[in-house]
C-alpha positions in Angstrom: 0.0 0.0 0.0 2.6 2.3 0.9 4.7 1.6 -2.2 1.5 2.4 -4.3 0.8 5.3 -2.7 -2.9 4.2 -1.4 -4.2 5.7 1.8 -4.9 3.6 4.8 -5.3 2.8 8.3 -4.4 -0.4 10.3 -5.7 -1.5 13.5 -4.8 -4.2 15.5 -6.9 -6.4 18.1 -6.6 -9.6 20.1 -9.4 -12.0 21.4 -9.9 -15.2 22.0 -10.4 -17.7 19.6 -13.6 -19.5 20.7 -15.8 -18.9 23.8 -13.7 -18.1 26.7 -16.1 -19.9 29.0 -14.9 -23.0 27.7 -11.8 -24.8 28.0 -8.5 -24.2 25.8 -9.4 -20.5 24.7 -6.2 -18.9 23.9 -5.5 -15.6 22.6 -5.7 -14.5 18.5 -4.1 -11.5 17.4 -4.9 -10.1 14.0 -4.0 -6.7 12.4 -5.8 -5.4 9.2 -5.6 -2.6 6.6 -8.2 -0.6 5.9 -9.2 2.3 3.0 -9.4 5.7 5.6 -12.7 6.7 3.7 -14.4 3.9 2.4 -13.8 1.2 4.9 -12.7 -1.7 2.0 -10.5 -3.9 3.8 -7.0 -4.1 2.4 -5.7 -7.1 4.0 -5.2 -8.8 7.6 -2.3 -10.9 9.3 -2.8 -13.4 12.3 -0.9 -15.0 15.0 -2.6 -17.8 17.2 -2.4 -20.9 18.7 -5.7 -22.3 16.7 -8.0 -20.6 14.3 -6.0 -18.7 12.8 -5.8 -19.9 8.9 -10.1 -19.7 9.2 -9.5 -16.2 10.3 -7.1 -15.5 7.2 -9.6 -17.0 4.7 -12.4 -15.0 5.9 -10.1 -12.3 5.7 -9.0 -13.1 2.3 -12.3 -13.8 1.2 -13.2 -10.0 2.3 -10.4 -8.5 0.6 -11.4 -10.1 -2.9 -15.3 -9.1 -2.4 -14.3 -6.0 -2.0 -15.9 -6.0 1.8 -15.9 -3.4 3.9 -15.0 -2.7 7.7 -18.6 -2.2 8.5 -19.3 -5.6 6.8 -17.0 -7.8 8.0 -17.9 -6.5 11.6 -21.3 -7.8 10.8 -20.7 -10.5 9.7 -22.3 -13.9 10.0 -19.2 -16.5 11.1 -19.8 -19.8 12.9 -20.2 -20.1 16.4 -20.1 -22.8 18.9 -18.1 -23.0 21.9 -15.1 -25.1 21.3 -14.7 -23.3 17.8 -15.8 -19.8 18.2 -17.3 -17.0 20.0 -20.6 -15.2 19.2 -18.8 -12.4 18.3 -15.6 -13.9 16.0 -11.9 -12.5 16.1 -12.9 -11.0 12.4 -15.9 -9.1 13.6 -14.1 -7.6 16.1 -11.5 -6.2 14.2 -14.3 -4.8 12.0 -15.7 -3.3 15.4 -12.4 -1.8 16.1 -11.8 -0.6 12.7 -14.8 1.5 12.7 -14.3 2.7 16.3 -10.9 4.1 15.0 -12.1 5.5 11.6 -14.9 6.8 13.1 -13.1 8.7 15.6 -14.3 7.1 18.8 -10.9 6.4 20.1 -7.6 8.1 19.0 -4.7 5.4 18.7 -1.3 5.1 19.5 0.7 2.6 18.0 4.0 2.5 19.7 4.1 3.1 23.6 8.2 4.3 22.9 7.0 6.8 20.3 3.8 8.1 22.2 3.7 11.4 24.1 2.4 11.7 27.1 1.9 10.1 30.2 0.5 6.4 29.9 -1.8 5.5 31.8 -2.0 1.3 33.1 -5.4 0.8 33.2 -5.1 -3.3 33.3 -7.6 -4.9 36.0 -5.6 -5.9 39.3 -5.4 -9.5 37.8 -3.4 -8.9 34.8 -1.4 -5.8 36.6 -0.1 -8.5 38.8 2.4 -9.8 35.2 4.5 -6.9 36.0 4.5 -2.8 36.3 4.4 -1.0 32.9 7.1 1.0 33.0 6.5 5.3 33.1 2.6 4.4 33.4 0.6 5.5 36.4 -2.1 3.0 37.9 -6.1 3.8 37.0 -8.2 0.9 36.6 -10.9 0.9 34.2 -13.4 1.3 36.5 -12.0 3.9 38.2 -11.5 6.0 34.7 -15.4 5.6 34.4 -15.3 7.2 38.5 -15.1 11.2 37.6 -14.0 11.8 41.3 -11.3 9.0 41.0 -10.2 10.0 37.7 -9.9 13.5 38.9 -7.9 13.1 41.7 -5.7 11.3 39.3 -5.7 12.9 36.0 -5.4 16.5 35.0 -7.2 18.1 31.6 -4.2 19.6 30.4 -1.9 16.8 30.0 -1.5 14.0 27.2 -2.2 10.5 28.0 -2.2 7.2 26.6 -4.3 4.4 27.8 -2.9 1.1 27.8 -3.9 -2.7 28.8 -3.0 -6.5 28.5 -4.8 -6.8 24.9 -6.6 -3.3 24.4 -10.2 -3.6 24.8 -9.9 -2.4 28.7 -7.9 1.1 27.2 -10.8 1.3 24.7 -13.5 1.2 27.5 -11.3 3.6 29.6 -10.7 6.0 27.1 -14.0 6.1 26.0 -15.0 7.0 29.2 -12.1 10.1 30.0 -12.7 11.5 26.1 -16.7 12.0 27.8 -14.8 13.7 30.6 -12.5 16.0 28.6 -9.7 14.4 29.0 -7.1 14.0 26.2 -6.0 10.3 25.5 -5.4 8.3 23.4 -6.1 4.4 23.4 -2.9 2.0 22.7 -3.9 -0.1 19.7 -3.4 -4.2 20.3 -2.4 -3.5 24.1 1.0 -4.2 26.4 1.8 -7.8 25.2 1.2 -7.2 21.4 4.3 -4.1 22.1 6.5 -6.2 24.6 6.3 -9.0 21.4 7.0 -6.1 19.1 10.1 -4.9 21.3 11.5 -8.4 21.5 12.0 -9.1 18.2 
């Protein structure tokens, strides 16, 4: 795309790939391309324990119909518990796609070239993995808390909004953009950068 010259955005998710209430769900993480304006979906890539080739071939699939973001968040896949969840890997990245293009989050991509303060928002579970370093503690929940965010937070500073896998930034941010705060949501979460810093 770049050496084209064609316009586009990428977002990256991870979920798990079938119905984490039954046993063996592990962790997918897929990033796709996206057209800025239209939504057609320019590609995806996947890494994952299972699922992940019936992830691709949707995703391939999509890219040849011409699909859009919209569409493959809507998007009828199968579901049963040991295979997959109601809502499938693929929809979700739709979901996050438009989220991002539709300006309901602002992403950062790269915690090292972010500006600002981060902010760990991991539930105490997943905190307990290790500290994120330079980041200052604020649960989820207590971003949603107006008094607890404000005895925290300040409306003048920058802040980024980071968790294990990224849905718990999104639902934080979401709730300090309502407040006036400015932040921005780390796309794909802590591990998917501590994988991209290893390599």
């Amino acid at each position: 795309l770049k050496a084209v010259g064609i316009p586009y955005r990428t977002t990256t998710i991870t979920a798990l790939d079938h119905a984490g209430y039954y046993p063996g769900a592990e962790p997918i993480t897929m990033k796709i391309t996206f057209d800025p304006d239209t939504g057609r979906v320019f590609g995806g890539q996947a890494v994952g324990v299972h699922g992940v080739d019936k992830r691709i071939d949707v995703i391939a699939m999509a890219v040849q119909a011409r699909m859009t973001i919209e569409q493959i968040s809507l998007s009828q896949l199968t579901y049963s518990p040991p295979f997959g969840s109601a809502r499938d890997v693929v929809n979700i990245a739709g979901l996050a796609s438009r989220n991002q293009r539709d300006g309901l989050i602002r992403p950062s991509f790269d915690v090292k070239e972010a500006t600002g303060q981060l902010i760990d928002v991991r539930t105490p579970d997943n905190s307990k993995e290790g500290d994120i370093p330079n980041s200052i503690g604020l649960t989820h929940v207590q971003a949603a808390d107006k008094e607890k965010a404000a005895s925290v937070l300040d409306q003048d500073t920058q802040y980024n909004a980071v968790c294990d896998w990224g849905k718990t930034a999104y639902f934080a941010s979401r709730s300090l953009l309502k407040e006036g705060y400015n932040v921005n949501t780390v796309v794909g979460g802590w591990r998917v950068q501590k994988a991209r810093d290893s390599k």
